[in-house]
PAGU-426127 format. One line per 4 residues: their letters; for each residue x, y, z of C-alpha. Coordinates in steps of 0.5 Angstrom, whole numbers. Example, Ala and Ser with C-alpha at 12.3 -4.5 7.8 and 13.67 -1.06 7.14 Angstrom:
<atoms>
AS	25:-9:16 | 27:-2:14 $
</atoms>
This chain:
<atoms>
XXXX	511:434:142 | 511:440:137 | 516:444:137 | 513:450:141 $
XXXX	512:446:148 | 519:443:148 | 520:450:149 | 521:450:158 $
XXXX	519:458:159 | 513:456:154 | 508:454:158 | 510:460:164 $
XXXX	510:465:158 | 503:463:157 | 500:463:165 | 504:470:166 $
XXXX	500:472:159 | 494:470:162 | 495:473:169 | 497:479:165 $
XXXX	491:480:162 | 487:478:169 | 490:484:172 | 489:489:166 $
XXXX	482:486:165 | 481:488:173 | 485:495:172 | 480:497:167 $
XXXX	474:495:170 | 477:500:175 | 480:505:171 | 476:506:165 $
XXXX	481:512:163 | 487:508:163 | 489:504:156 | 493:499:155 $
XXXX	496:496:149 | 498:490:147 | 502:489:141 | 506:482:138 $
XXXX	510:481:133 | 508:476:129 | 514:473:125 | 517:466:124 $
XXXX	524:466:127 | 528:462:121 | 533:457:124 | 535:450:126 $
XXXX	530:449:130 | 524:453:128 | 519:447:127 | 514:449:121 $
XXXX	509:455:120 | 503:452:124 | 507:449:130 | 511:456:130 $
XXXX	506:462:128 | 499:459:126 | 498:455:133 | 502:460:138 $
XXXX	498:466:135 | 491:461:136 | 492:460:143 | 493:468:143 $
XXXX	488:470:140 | 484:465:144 | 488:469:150 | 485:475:147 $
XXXX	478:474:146 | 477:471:153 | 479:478:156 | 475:481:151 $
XXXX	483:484:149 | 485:487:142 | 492:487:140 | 497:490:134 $
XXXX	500:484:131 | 507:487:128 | 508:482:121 | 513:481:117 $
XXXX	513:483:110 | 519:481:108 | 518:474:109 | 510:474:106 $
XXXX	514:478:100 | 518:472:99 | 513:467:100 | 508:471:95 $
XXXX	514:470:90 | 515:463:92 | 507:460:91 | 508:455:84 $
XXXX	512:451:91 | 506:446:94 | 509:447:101 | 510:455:100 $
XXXX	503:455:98 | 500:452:104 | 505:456:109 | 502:462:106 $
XXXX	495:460:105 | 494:459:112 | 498:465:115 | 494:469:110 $
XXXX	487:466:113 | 490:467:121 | 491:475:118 | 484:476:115 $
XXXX	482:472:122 | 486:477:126 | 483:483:122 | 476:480:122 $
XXXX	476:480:130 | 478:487:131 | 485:485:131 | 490:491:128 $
XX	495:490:123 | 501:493:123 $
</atoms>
């Protein structure tokens, strides 16, 4: 089990994304007028139980973006600089180089699919 779905109100955060994004669909059909933007922050939460990048951003940010593109939805994806500065700095660390290859492909991902960045 990855760290992610050990996570009790996961699984409800899903189905309530999931209906959310139902009724909008619905709502816009009806009201062309109305925009609705949905805006994430995609951010690693650093501590104890954290898990890795994949389990903790790359999988749940997959999942969304499966989410999104099912409902034909864009979204803004709040990113941490910081933490991608820091990785940048870090790239001779295997382990660091692969967290930031994958974050740095989800990204252009994200952008490709019409996804903004923020």
């Amino acid at each position: 089990m990855d760290v992610i779905s050990s996570y009790p109100l996961y699984d409800r955060l899903l189905d309530n994304i999931h209906i959310y994004a139902t009724k909008m669909e619905r709502r816009v059909m009806r009201d062309k007028d109305k925009i609705v933007h949905l805006t994430f922050d995609y951010e690693l939460f650093l501590g104890d139980r954290t898990g890795s990048v994949r389990n903790c951003l790359i999988k749940p940010t997959g999942w969304l973006i499966d989410l999104l593109k099912t409902h034909n939805a864009k979204a803004s994806f709040f990113i941490d600089a910081t933490y991608l500065l820091t990785l940048n700095k870090n790239l001779h660390i295997d382990s660091i180089r692969e967290d930031y290859t994958l974050i740095k492909q989800q990204l252009e991902h994200l952008v490709s699919d019409g996804h903004r960045i923020e």
